[in-house]
C-alpha positions as CSV (number, residue, x, y, z in Angstrom):
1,X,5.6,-14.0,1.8
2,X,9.3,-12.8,0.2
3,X,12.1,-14.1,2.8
4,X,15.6,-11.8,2.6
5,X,18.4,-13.7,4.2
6,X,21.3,-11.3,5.1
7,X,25.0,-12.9,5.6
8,X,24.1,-13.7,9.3
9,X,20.8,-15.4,8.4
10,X,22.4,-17.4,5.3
11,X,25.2,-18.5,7.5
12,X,23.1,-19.6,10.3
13,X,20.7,-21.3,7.8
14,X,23.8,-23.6,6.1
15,X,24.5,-25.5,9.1
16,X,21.2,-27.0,10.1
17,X,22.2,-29.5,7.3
18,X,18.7,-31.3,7.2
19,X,18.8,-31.6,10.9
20,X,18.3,-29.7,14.7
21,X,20.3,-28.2,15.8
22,X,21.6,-26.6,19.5
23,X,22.0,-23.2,20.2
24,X,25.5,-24.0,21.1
25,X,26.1,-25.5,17.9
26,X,25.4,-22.6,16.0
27,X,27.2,-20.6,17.9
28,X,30.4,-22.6,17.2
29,X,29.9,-23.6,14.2
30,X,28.9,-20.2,12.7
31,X,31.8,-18.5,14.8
32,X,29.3,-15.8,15.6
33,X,28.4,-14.5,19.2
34,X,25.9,-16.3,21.0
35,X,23.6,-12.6,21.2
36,X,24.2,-12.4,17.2
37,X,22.6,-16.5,16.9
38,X,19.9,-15.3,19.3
39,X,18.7,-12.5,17.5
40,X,18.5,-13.6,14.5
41,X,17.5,-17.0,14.9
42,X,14.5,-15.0,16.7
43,X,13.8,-13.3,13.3
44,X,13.9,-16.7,11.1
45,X,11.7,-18.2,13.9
46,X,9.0,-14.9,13.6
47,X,9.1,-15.8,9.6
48,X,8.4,-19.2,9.7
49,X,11.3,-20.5,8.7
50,X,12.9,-22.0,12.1
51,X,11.2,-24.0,14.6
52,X,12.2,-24.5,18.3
53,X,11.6,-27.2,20.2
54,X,12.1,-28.2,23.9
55,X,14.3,-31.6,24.5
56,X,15.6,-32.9,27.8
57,X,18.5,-34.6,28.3
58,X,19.9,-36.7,30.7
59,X,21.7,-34.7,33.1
60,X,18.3,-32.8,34.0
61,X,18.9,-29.6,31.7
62,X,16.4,-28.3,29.1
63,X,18.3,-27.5,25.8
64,X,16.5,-25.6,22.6
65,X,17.1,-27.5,19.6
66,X,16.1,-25.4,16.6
67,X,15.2,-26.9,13.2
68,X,15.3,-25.3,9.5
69,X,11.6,-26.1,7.7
């Protein structure tokens, strides 16, 4: 299967940096908005490419951490 990152995807992609990563965190650190992450961290997920996983943390919240393969 042929993969074609666009800027968005690429820029998404660069700051997993070998490890998961929150939602949050790509939002800030990509500077895009949080719907922009969403979607197309939806479309690297529906290629195989990302992976999310379910964590809890201390204060009782659920957070998404997502993970480049």
């Amino acid at each position: 299967m042929l993969c074609l990152l666009d800027v968005f995807d690429r820029k998404i992609v660069d700051v997993f940096r070998g490890e998961p990563v929150a939602l949050d965190d790509l939002v800030r650190d990509t500077g895009f908005a949080r719907s922009t992450v969403i979607i197309h961290i939806e479309k690297l997920m529906s290629e195989g490419l990302v992976l999310r996983r379910k964590s809890h943390v201390k204060d009782g919240e659920d957070l998404n951490f997502y993970t480049y393969l």
